[in-house]
ZADO-933967 format. One record per residue (C-alpha): x, y, z; residue number from 1. Coordinates in steps of 0.1 Angstrom, whole numbers, always signed. Layout:
! residues N
u: X	v: Y	w: Z	num: NUM;
...
END
This chain:
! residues 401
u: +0	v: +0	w: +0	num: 1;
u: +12	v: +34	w: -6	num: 2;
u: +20	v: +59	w: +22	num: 3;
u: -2	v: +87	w: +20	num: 4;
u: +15	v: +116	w: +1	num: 5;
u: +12	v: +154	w: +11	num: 6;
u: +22	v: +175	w: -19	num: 7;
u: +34	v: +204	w: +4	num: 8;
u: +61	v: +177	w: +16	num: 9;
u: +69	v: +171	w: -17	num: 10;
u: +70	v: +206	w: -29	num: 11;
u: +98	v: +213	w: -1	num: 12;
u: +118	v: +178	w: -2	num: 13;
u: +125	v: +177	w: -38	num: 14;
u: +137	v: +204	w: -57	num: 15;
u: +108	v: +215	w: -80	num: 16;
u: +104	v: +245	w: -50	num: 17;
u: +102	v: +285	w: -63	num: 18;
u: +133	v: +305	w: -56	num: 19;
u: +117	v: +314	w: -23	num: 20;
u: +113	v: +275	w: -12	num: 21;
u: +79	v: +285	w: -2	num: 22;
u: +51	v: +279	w: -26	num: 23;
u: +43	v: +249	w: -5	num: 24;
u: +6	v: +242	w: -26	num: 25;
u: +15	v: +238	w: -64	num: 26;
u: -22	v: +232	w: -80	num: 27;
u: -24	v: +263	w: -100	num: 28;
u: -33	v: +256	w: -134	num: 29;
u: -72	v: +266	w: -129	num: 30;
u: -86	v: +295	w: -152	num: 31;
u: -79	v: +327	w: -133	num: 32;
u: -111	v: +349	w: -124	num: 33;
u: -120	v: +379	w: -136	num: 34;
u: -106	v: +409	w: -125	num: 35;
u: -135	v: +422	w: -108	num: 36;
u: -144	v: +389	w: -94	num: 37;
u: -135	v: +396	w: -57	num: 38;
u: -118	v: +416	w: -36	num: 39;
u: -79	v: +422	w: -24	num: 40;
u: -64	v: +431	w: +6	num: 41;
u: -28	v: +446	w: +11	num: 42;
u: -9	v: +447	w: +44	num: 43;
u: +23	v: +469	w: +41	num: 44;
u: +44	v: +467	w: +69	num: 45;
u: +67	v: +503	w: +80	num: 46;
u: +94	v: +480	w: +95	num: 47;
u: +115	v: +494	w: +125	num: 48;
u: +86	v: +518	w: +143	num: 49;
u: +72	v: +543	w: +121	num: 50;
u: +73	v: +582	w: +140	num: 51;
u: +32	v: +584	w: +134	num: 52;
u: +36	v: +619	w: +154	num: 53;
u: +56	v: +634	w: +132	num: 54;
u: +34	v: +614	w: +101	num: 55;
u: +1	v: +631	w: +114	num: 56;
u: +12	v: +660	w: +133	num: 57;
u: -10	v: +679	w: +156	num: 58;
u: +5	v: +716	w: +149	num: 59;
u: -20	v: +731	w: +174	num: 60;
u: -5	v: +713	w: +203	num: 61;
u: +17	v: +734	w: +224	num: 62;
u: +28	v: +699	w: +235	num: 63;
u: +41	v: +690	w: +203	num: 64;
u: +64	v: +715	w: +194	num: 65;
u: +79	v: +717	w: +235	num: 66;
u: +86	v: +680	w: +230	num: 67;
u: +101	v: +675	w: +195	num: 68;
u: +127	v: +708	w: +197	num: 69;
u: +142	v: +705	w: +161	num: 70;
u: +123	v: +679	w: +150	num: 71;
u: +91	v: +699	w: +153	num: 72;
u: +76	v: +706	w: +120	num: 73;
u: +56	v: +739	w: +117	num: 74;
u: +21	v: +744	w: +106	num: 75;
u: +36	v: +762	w: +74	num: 76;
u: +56	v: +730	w: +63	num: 77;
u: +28	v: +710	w: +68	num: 78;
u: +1	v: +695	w: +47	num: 79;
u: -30	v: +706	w: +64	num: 80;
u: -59	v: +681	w: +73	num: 81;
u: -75	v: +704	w: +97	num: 82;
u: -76	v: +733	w: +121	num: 83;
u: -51	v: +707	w: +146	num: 84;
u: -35	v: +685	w: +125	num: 85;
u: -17	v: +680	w: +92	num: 86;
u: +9	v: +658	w: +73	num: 87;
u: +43	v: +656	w: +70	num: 88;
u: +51	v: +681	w: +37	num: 89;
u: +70	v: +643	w: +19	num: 90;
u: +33	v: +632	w: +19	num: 91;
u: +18	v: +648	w: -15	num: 92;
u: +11	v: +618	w: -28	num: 93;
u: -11	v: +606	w: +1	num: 94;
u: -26	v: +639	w: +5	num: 95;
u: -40	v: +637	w: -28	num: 96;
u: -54	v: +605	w: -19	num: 97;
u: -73	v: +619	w: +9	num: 98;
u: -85	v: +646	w: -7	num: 99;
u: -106	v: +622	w: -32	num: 100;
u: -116	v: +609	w: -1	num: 101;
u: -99	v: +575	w: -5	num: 102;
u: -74	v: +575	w: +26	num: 103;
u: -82	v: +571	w: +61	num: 104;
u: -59	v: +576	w: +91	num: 105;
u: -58	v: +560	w: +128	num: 106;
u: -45	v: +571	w: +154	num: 107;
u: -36	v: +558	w: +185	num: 108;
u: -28	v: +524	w: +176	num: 109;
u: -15	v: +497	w: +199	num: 110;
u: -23	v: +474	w: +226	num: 111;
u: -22	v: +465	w: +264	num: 112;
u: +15	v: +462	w: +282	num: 113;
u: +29	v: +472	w: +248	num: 114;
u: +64	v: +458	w: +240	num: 115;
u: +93	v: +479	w: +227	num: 116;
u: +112	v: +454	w: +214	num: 117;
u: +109	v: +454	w: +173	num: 118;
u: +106	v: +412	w: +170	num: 119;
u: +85	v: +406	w: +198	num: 120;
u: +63	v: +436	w: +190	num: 121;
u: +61	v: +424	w: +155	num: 122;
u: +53	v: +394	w: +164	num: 123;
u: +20	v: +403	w: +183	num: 124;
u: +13	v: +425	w: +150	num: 125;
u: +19	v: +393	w: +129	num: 126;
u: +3	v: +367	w: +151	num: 127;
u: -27	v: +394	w: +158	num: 128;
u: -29	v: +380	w: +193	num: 129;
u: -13	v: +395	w: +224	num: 130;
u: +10	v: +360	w: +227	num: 131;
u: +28	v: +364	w: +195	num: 132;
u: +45	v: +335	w: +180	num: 133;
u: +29	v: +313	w: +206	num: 134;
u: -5	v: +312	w: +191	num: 135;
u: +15	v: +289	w: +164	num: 136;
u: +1	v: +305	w: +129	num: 137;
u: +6	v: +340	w: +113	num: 138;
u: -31	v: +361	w: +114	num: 139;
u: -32	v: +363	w: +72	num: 140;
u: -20	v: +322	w: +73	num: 141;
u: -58	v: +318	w: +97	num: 142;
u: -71	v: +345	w: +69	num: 143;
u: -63	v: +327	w: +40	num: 144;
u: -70	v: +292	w: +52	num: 145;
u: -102	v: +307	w: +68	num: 146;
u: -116	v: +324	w: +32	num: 147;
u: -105	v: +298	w: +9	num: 148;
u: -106	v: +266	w: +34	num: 149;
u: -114	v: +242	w: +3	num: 150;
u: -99	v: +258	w: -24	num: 151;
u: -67	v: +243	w: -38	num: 152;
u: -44	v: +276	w: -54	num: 153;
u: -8	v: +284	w: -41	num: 154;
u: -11	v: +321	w: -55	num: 155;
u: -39	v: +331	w: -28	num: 156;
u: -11	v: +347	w: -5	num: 157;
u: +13	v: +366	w: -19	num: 158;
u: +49	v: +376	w: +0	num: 159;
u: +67	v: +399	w: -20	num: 160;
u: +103	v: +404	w: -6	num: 161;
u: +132	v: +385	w: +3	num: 162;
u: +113	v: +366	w: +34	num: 163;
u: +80	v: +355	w: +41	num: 164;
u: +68	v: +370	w: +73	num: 165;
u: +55	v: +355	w: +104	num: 166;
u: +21	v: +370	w: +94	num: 167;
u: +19	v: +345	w: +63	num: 168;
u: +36	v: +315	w: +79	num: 169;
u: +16	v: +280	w: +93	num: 170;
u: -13	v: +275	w: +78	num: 171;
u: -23	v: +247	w: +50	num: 172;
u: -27	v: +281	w: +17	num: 173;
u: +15	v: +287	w: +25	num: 174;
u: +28	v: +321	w: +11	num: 175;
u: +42	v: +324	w: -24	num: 176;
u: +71	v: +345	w: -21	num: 177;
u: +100	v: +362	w: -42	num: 178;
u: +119	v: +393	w: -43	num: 179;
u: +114	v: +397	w: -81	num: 180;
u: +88	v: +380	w: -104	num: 181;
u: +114	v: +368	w: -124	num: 182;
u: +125	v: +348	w: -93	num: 183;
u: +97	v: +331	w: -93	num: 184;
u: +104	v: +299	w: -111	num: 185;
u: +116	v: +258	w: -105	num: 186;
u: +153	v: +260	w: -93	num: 187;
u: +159	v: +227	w: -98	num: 188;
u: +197	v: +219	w: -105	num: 189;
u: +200	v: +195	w: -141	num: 190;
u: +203	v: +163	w: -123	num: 191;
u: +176	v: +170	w: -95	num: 192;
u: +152	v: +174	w: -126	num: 193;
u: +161	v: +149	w: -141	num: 194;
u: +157	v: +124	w: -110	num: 195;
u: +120	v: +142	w: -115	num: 196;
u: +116	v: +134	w: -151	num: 197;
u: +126	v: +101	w: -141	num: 198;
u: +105	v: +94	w: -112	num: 199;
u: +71	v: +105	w: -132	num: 200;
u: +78	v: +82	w: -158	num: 201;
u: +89	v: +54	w: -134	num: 202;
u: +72	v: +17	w: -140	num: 203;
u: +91	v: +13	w: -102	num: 204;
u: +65	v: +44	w: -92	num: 205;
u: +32	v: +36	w: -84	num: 206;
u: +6	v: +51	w: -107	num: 207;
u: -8	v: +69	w: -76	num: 208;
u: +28	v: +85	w: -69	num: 209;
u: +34	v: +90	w: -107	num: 210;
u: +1	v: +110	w: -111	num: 211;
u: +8	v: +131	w: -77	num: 212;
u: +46	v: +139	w: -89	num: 213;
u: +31	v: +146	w: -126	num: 214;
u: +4	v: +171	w: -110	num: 215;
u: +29	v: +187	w: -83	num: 216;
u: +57	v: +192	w: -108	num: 217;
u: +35	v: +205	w: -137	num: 218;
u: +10	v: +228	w: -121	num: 219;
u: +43	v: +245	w: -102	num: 220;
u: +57	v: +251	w: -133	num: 221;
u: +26	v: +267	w: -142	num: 222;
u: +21	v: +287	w: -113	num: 223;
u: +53	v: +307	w: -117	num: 224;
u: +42	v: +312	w: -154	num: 225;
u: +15	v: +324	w: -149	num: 226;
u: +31	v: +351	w: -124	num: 227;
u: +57	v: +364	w: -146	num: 228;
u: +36	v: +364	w: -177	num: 229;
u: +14	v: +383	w: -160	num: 230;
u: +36	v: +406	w: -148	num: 231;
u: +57	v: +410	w: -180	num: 232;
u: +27	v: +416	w: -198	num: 233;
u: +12	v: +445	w: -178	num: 234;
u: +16	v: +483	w: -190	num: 235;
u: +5	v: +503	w: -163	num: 236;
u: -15	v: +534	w: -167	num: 237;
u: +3	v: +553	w: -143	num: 238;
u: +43	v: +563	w: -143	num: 239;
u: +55	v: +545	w: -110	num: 240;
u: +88	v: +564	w: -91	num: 241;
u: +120	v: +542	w: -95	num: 242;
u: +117	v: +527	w: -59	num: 243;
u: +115	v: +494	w: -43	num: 244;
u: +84	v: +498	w: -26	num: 245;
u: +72	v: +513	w: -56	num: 246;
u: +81	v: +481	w: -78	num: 247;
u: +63	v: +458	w: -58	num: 248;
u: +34	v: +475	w: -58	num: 249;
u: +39	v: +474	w: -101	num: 250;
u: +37	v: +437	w: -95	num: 251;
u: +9	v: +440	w: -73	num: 252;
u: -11	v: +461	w: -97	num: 253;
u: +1	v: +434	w: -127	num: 254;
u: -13	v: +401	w: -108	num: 255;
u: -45	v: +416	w: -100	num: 256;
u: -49	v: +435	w: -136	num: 257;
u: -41	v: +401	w: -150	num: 258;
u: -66	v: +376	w: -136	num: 259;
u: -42	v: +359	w: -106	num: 260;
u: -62	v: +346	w: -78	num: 261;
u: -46	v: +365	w: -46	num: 262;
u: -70	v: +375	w: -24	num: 263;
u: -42	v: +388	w: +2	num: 264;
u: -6	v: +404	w: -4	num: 265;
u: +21	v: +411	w: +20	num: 266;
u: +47	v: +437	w: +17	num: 267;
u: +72	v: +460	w: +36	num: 268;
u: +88	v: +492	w: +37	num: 269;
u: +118	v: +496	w: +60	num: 270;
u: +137	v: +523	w: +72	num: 271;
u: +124	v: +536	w: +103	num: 272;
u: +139	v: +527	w: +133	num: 273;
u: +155	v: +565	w: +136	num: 274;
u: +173	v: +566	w: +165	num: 275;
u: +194	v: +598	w: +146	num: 276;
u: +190	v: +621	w: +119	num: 277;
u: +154	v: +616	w: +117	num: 278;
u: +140	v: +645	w: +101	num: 279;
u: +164	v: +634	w: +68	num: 280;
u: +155	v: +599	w: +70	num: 281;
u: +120	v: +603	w: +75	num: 282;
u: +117	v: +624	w: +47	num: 283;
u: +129	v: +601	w: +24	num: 284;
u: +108	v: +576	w: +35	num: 285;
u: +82	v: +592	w: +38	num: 286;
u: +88	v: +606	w: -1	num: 287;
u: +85	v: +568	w: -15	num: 288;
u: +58	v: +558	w: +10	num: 289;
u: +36	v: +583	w: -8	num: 290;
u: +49	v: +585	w: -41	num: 291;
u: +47	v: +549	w: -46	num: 292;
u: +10	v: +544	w: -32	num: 293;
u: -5	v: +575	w: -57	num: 294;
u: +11	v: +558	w: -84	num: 295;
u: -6	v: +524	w: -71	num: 296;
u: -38	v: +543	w: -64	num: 297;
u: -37	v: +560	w: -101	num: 298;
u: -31	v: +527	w: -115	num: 299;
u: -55	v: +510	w: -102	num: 300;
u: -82	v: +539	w: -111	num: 301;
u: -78	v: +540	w: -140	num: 302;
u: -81	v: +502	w: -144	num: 303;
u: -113	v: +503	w: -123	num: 304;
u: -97	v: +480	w: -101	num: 305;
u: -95	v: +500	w: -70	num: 306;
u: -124	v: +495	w: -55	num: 307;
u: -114	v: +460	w: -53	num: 308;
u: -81	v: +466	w: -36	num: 309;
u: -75	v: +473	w: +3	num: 310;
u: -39	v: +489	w: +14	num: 311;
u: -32	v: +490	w: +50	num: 312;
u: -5	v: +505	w: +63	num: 313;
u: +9	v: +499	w: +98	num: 314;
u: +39	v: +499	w: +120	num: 315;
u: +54	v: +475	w: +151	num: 316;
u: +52	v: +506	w: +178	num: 317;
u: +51	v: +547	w: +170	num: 318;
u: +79	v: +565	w: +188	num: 319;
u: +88	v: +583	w: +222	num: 320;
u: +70	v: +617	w: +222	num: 321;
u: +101	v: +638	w: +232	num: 322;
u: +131	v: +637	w: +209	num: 323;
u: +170	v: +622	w: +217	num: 324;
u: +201	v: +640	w: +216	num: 325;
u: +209	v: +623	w: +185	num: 326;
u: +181	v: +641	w: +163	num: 327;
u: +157	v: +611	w: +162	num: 328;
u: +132	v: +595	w: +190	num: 329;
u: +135	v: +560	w: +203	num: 330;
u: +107	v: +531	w: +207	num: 331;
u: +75	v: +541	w: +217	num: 332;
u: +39	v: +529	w: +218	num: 333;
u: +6	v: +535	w: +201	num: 334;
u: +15	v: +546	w: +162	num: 335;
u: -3	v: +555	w: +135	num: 336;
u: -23	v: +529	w: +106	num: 337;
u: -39	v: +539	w: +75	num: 338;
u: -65	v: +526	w: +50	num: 339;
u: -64	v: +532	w: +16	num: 340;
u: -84	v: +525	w: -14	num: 341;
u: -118	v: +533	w: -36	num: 342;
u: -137	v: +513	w: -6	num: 343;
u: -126	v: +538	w: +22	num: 344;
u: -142	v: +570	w: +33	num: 345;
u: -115	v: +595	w: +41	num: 346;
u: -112	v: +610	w: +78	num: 347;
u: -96	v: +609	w: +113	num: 348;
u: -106	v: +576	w: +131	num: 349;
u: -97	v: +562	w: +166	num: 350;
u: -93	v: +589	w: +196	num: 351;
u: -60	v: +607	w: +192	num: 352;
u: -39	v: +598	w: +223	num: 353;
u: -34	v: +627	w: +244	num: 354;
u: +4	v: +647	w: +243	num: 355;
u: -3	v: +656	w: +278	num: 356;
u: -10	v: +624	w: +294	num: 357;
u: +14	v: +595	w: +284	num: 358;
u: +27	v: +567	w: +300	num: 359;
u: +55	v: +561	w: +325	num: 360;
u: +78	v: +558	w: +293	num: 361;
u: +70	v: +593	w: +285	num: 362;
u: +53	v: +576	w: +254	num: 363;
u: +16	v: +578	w: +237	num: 364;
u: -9	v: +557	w: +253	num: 365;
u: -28	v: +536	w: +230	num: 366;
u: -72	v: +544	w: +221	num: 367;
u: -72	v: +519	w: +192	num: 368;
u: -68	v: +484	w: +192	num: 369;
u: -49	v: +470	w: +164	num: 370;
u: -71	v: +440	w: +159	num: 371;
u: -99	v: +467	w: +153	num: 372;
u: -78	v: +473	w: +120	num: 373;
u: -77	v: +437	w: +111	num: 374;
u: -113	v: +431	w: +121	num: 375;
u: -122	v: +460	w: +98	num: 376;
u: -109	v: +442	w: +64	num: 377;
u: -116	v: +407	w: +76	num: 378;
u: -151	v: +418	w: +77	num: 379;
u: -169	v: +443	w: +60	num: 380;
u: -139	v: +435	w: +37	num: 381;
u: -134	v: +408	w: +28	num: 382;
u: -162	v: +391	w: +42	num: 383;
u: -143	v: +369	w: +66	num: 384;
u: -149	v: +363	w: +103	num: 385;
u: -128	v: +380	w: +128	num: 386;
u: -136	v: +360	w: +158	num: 387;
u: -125	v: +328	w: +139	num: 388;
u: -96	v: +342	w: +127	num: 389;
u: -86	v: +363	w: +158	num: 390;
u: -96	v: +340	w: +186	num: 391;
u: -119	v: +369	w: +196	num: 392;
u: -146	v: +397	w: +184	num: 393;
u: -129	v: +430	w: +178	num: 394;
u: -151	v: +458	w: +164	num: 395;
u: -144	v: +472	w: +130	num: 396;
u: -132	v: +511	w: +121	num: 397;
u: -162	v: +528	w: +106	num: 398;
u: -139	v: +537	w: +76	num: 399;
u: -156	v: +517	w: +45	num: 400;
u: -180	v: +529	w: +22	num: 401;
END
């Protein structure tokens, strides 16, 4: 009798793997919807603690200015919101996208006994529970495997970048990742495939193994083809910057333009652990977080796609309210998230943390839960359950149309 075979053993024992070694499901080969057939959601990490204060600044805060010394920004740099707040002058691009009412911020983001440490702060981000890494399985792993429990696809979860995050990792739909599309392909070395040609064709192979090895090897193949081609083939309507954030989200805009089945896509920015020399550094970043996601944003516009497509952006911790000697600010607590896309209703969301009344840290205490964030686009997003894939109910940001 044969032992039973489990293709995502296969995929990572043998040598038919993608350059990332982690598209663990290889049964693509299934027609690919249509574009407009469902909707998308993109989590895009600001790795290393994003400064939200100095992202969404509240000029009108006597507080704000005494705190931050140099790092201050005045109400006549900044990119007005409001009569108390407004954004950091890199942010054009994003201002635009609020203005067409397509961009909503939250503030005050965080959670109980919060952890200043980047990886174990990360991880409660990525495992959406307070344990982190304990829980066992990455939040968009439950999501995925939650949303498309019987459906057999390795391209439903999409890691662009050299690693797959925590967020994407133990669940039975396992991330596709690469760096580049053109990475994503078989890697086998000559004589692994041919030990593969071999072992399909084997009389010494069952016909059972044979027809599992034929499907696993084949329909990997044409995963990754289907990847590139459709990434190769795409002429975007919109002139993206020459960044990397602003390349992936080229590729992101390709694979749903084209037909590929992703319902959820991971990426990251990072950069912004600024200990020193913030006000530089933070402008830079700042310049391609924005110039990247209006380009995105344009693209998908004028595709009528985006009001299929779901960024959120969001950070491990924000940053200590009063500046260092060094010209930065060190780890902090409640941040700042943001929503994005044609589905969102632009606005202020979440209670702003008060500058006057922080923690024993000297940092910003938190109003918003982050699972609210999560809970809003596994719900009235995607159409998903929170409590099944949070462990817990968690009540969603009033910030969809």
């Amino acid at each position: 009798m044969d032992a039973p075979i489990d293709r995502r053993r296969f995929l990572q024992t043998t040598a038919a793997v993608t350059a990332s070694a982690v598209c663990a499901r290889a049964a693509f080969g299934h027609a690919p919807p249509r574009p407009d057939s469902g909707r998308v959601l993109v989590m895009l990490e600001l790795a290393g603690g994003n400064d939200g204060l100095n992202v969404l600044v509240p000029y009108a805060h006597d507080a704000y200015a005494e705190a931050r010394g140099s790092l201050a920004l005045t109400s006549q740099e900044l990119l007005r919101i409001d009569d108390e707040v407004g954004l950091h002058p890199a942010l054009t691009g994003l201002k635009a996208i609020h203005d067409a009412g397509a961009l909503a911020w939250v503030e005050g983001v965080g959670y109980p006994e919060p952890i200043r440490s980047h990886f174990l702060s990360m991880d409660v981000w990525h495992a959406g529970r307070l344990d982190g890494r304990r829980g066992g399985s990455g939040w968009l792993a439950r999501l995925v495997d939650h949303l498309a429990a019987d459906v057999d696809d390795p391209n439903l979860l999409v890691a662009l970048g050299a690693r797959v995050p925590f967020s994407c990792d133990g669940g039975e739909h396992r991330a596709v990742a690469f760096a580049k599309p053109a990475d994503y392909r078989l890697v086998a070395a000559g004589d692994e495939t041919k030990t593969l040609d071999s072992a399909v064709s084997s009389t010494q192979v069952s016909e059972r193994a044979r027809a599992f090895l034929r499907r696993a090897y084949l329909d990997a193949r044409a995963s990754s083809d289907v990847v590139r081609k459709a990434v190769a083939d795409y002429v975007p309507s919109a002139k993206y910057p020459s960044s990397a954030l602003a390349s992936d989200l080229r590729t992101v805009a390709a694979l749903i333009a084209g037909g590929v089945s992703t319902r959820v896509f991971s990426l990251q920015l990072g950069g912004f652990d600024t200990h020193n020399g913030q006000r530089a550094r933070q402008q830079r970043l700042l310049a391609e977080l924005g110039d990247a996601l209006h380009a995105f944003h344009s693209d998908l516009e004028a595709a009528r796609l985006a009001d299929r497509v779901l960024v959120v952006g969001y950070s491990e911790f924000g940053r200590r309210v009063a500046a260092n000697a060094s010209g930065g600010t060190d780890h902090g607590a409640a941040g700042l998230a943001f929503l994005l896309g044609g589905g969102v209703k632009s606005g202020l969301y979440g209670a702003r943390p008060a500058l006057d009344r922080l923690d024993d840290n000297g940092d910003l205490k938190f109003t918003t839960d982050f699972r609210r964030v999560y809970a809003t686009a596994i719900g009235p997003w995607l159409g998903g359950d929170a409590r099944v894939v949070l462990g817990e109910a968690h009540e969603p940001l009033r910030c969809l149309a």
